[in-house]
Backbone as CSV, one residue per row, in Angstrom:
resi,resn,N_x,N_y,N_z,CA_x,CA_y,CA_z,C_x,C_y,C_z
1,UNK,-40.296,15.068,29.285,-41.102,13.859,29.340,-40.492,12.762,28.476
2,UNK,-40.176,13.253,27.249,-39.312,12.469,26.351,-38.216,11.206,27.156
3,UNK,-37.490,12.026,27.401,-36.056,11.510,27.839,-36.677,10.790,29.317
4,UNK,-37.751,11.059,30.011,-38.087,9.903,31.173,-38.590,8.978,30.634
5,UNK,-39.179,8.725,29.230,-39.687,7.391,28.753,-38.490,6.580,28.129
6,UNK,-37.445,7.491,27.489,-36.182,6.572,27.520,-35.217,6.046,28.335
7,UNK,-35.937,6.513,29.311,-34.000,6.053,30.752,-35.603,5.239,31.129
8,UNK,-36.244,5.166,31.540,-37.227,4.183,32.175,-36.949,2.569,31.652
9,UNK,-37.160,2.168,30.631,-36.424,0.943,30.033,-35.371,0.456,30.810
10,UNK,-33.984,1.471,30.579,-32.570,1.644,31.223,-32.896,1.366,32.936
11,UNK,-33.217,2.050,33.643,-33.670,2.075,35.257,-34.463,0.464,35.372
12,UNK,-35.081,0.495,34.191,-35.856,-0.724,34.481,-35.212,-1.840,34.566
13,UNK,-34.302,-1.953,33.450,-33.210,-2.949,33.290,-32.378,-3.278,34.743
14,UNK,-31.905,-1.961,34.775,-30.929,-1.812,35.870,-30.994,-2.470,37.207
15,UNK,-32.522,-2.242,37.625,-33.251,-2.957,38.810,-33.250,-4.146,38.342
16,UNK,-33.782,-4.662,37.554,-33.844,-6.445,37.337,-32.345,-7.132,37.174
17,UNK,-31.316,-6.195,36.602,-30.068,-6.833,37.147,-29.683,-6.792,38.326
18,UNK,-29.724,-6.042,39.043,-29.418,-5.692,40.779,-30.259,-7.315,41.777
19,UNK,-31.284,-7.340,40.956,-31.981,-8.321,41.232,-31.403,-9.437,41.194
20,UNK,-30.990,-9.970,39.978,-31.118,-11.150,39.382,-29.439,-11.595,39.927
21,UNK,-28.508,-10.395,39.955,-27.492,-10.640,40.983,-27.381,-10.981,42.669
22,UNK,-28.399,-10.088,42.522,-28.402,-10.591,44.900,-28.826,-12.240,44.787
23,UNK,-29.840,-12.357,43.540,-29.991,-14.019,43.930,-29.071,-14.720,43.420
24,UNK,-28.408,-14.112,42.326,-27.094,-15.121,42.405,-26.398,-15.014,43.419
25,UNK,-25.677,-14.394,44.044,-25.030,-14.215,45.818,-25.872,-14.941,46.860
26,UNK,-27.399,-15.294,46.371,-27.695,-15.954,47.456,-27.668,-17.679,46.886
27,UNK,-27.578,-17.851,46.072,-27.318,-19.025,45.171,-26.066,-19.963,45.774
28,UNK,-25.125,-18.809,45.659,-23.436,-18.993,45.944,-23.702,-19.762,47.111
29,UNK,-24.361,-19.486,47.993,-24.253,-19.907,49.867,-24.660,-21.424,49.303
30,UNK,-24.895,-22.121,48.592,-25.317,-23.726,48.225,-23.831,-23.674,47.916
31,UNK,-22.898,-23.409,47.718,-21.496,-23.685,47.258,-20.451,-24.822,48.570
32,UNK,-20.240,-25.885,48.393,-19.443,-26.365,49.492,-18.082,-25.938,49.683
33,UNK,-17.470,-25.353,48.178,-16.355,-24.182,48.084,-15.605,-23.597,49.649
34,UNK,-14.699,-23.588,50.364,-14.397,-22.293,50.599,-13.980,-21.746,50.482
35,UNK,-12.804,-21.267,49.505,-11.892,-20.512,48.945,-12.734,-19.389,48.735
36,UNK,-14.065,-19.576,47.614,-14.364,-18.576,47.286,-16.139,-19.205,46.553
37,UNK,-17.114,-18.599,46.892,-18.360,-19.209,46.743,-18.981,-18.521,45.013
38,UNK,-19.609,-19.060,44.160,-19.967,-18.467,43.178,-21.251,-19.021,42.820
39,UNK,-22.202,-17.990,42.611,-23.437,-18.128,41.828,-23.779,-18.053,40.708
40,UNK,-24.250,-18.782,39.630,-24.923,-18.300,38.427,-26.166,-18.275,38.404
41,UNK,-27.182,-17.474,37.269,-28.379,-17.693,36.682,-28.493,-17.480,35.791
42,UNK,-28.665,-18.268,34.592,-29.499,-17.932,33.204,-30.733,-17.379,32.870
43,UNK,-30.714,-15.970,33.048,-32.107,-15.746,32.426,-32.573,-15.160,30.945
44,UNK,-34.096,-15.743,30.736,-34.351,-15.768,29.141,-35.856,-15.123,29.353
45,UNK,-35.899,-13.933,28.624,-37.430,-13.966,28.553,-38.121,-13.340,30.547
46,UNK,-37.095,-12.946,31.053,-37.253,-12.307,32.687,-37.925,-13.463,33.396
47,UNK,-37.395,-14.708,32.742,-37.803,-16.433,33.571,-36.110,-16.498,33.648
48,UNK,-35.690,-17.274,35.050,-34.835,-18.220,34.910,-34.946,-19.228,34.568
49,UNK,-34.254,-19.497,33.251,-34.395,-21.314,33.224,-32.780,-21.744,33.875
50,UNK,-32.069,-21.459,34.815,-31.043,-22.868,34.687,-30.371,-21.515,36.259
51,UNK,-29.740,-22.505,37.075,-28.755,-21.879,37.737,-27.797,-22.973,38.248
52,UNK,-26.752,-22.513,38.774,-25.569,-23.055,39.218,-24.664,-22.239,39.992
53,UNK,-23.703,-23.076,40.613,-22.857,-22.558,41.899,-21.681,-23.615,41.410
54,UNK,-20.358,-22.850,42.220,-19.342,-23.589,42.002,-19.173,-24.787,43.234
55,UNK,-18.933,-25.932,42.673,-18.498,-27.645,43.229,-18.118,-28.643,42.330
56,UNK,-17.980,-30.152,43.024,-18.061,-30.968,42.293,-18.715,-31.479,41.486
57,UNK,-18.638,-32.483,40.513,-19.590,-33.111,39.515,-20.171,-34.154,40.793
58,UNK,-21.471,-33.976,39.999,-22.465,-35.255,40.726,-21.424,-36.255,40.677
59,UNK,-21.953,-37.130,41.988,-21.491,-38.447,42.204,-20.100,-38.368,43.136
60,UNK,-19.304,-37.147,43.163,-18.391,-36.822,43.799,-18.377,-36.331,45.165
61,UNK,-17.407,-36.607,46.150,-17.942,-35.993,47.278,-18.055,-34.389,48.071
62,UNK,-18.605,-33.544,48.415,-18.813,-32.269,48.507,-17.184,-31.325,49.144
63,UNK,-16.292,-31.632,48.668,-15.000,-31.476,48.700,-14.456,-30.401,47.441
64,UNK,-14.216,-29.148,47.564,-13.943,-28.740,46.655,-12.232,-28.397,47.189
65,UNK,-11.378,-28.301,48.178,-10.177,-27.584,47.897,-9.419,-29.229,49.138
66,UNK,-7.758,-28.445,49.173,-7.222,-29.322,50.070,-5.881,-28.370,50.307
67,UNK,-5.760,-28.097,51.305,-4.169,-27.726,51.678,-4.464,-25.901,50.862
68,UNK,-5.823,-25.507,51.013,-5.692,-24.655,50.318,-5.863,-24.543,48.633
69,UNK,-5.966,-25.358,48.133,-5.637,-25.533,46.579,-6.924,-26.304,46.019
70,UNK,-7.470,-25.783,45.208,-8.545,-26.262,44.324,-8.216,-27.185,43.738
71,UNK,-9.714,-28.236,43.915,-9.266,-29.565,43.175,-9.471,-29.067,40.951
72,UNK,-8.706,-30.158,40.375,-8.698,-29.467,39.098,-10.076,-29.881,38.198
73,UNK,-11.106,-31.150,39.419,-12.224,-31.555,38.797,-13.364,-30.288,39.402
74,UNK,-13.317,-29.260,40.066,-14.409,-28.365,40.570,-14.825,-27.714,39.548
75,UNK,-15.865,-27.356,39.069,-16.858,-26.817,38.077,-17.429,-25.513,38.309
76,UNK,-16.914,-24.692,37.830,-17.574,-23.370,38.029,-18.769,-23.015,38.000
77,UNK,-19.363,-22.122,38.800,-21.078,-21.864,38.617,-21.504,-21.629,36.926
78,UNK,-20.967,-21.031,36.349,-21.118,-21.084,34.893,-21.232,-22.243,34.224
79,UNK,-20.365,-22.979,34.079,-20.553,-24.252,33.745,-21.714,-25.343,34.198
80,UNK,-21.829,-25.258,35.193,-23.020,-26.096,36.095,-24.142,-25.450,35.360
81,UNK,-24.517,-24.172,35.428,-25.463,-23.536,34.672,-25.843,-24.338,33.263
82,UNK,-24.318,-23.818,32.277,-25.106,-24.119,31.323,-25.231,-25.627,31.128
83,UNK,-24.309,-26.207,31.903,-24.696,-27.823,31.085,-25.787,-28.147,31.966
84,UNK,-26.464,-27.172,33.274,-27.699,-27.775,33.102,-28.980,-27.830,32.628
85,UNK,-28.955,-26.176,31.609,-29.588,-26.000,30.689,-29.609,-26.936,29.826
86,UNK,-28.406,-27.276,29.075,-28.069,-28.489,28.108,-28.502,-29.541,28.243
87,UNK,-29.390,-29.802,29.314,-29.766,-30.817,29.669,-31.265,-30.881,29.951
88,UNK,-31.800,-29.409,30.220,-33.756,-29.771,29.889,-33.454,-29.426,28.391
89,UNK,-35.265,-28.954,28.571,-36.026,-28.790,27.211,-35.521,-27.456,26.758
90,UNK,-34.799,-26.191,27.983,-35.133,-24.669,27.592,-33.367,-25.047,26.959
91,UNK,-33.249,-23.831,25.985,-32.014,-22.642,25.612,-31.810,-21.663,26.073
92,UNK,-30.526,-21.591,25.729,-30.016,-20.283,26.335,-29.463,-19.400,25.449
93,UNK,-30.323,-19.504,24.486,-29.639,-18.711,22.903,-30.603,-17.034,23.461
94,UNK,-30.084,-16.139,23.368,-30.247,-14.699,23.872,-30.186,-14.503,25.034
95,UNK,-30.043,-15.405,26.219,-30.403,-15.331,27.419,-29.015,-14.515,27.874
96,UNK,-29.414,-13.769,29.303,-28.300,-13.149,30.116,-28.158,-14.699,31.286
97,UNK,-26.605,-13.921,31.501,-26.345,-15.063,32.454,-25.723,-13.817,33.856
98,UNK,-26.406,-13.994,34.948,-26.039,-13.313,36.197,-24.752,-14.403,37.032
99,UNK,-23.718,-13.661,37.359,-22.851,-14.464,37.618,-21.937,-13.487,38.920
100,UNK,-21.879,-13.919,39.940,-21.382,-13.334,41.217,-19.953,-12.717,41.023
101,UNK,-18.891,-13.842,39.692,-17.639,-13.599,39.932,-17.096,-13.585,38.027
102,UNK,-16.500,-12.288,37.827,-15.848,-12.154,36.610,-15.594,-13.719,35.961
103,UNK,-16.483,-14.225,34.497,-15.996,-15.582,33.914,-14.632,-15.647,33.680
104,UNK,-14.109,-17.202,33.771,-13.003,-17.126,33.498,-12.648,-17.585,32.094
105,UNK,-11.733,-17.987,31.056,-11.467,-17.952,30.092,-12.498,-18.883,29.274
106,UNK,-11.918,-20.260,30.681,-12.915,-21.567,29.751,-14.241,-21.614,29.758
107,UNK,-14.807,-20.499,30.954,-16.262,-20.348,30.793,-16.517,-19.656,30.363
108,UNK,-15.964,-18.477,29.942,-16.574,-17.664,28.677,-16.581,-18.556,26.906
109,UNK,-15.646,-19.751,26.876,-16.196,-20.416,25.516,-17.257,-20.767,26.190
110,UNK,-17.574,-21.118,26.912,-18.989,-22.058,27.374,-20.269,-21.332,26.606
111,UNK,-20.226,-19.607,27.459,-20.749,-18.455,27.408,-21.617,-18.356,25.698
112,UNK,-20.090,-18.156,25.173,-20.130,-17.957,23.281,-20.735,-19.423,23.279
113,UNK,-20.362,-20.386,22.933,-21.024,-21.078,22.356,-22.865,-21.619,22.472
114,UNK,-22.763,-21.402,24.110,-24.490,-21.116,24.584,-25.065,-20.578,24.283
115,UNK,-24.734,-19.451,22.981,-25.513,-18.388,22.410,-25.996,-17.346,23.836
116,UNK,-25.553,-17.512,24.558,-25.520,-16.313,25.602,-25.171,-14.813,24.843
117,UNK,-26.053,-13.710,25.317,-25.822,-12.625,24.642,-25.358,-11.432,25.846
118,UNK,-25.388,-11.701,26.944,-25.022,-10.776,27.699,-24.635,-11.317,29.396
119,UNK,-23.646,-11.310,29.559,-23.157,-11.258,31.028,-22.856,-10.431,32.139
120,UNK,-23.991,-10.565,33.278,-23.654,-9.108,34.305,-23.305,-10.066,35.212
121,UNK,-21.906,-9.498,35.927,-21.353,-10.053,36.813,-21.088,-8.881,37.746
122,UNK,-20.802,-9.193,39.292,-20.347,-8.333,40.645,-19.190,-8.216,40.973
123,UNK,-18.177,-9.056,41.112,-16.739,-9.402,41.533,-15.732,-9.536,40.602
124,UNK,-15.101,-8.451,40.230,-13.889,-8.595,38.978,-12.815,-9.409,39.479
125,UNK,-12.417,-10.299,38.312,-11.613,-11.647,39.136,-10.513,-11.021,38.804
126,UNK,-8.876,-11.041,39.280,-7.678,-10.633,38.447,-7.537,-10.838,37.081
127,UNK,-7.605,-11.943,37.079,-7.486,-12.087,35.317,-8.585,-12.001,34.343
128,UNK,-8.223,-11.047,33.185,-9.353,-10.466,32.597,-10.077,-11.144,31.523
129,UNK,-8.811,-12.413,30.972,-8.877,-12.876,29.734,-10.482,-13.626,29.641
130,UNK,-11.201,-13.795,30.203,-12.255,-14.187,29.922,-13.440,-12.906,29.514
131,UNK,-12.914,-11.979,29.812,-14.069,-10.803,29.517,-13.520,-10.693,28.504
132,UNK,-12.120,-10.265,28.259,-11.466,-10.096,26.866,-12.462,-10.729,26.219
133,UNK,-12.379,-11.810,26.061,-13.047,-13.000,24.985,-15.064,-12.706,24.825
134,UNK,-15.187,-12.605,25.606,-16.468,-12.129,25.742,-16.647,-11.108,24.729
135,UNK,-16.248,-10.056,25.215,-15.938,-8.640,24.372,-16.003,-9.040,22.745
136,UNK,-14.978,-9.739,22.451,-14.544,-9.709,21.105,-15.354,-10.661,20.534
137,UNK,-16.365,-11.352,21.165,-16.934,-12.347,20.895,-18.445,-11.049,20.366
138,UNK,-18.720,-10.264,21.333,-19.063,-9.114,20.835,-20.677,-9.426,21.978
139,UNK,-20.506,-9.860,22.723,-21.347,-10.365,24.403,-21.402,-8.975,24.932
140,UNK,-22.490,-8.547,25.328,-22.105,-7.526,26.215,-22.175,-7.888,27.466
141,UNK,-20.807,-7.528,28.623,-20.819,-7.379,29.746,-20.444,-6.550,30.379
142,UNK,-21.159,-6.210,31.774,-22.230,-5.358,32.495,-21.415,-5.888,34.224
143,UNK,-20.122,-5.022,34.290,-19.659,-4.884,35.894,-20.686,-4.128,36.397
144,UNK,-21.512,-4.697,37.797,-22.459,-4.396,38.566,-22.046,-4.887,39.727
145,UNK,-21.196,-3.895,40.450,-20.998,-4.285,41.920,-21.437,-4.510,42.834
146,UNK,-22.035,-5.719,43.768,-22.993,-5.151,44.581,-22.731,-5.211,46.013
């Protein structure tokens, strides 16, 4: 009986990430991207306050690649996230951030400095150096394939 009241928490967790990932994947489909579509969500407290997908900055036109090749102004779903947290009333100091595609370097400073405490992501990107940084930053992240 013991040990089912401790993995229950764990199982419990587990489901609300499984969760909180399919809606980031369904997030992604708002992406004008096609190379490759990405979702975020910040959640705090089992509320989302903030989400984002990878595109342009407002005011720009819904154009993210050309000839194949990403423009160098496109904004990762991470980023969109947090600076649009940065921008209401909520924080994202303890919050998890659900994210479709392994962060990459410059969005994991984003990550650390958002006081973000944990990142579950689905899609391991080739390059690792952004989990690296995560890691040592001492973030826990949570490969959840889905």
């Amino acid at each position: 009986m013991d040990s089912e009241n401790k993995s229950y928490p764990e199982a419990k967790q587990r489901q609300l990430d499984e969760r909180y990932l399919r809606m980031a994947q369904i997030w992604s489909e708002n992406s004008y991207c096609v190379r490759r579509k990405v979702g975020a969500l910040i959640v705090r407290d089992n509320m989302i306050i903030s989400d984002g997908f990878n595109g342009t900055p407002s005011g720009f036109a819904n154009v993210c690649e050309e000839n194949d090749v990403t423009f160098p102004y496109v904004l990762h779903a991470e980023a969109n996230a947090i600076t649009k947290v940065a921008r209401s009333n909520n924080s994202s100091e303890g919050s998890t951030l659900y994210v479709t595609a392994s962060p990459c370097m410059e969005c994991s400073k984003l990550i650390i400095q958002a006081g973000i405490k944990r990142v579950v992501f689905s899609d391991l990107y080739r390059i690792h150096d952004g989990l690296n940084l995560l890691k040592k930053a001492g973030i826990e992240v949570v490969h959840m394939p889905i």
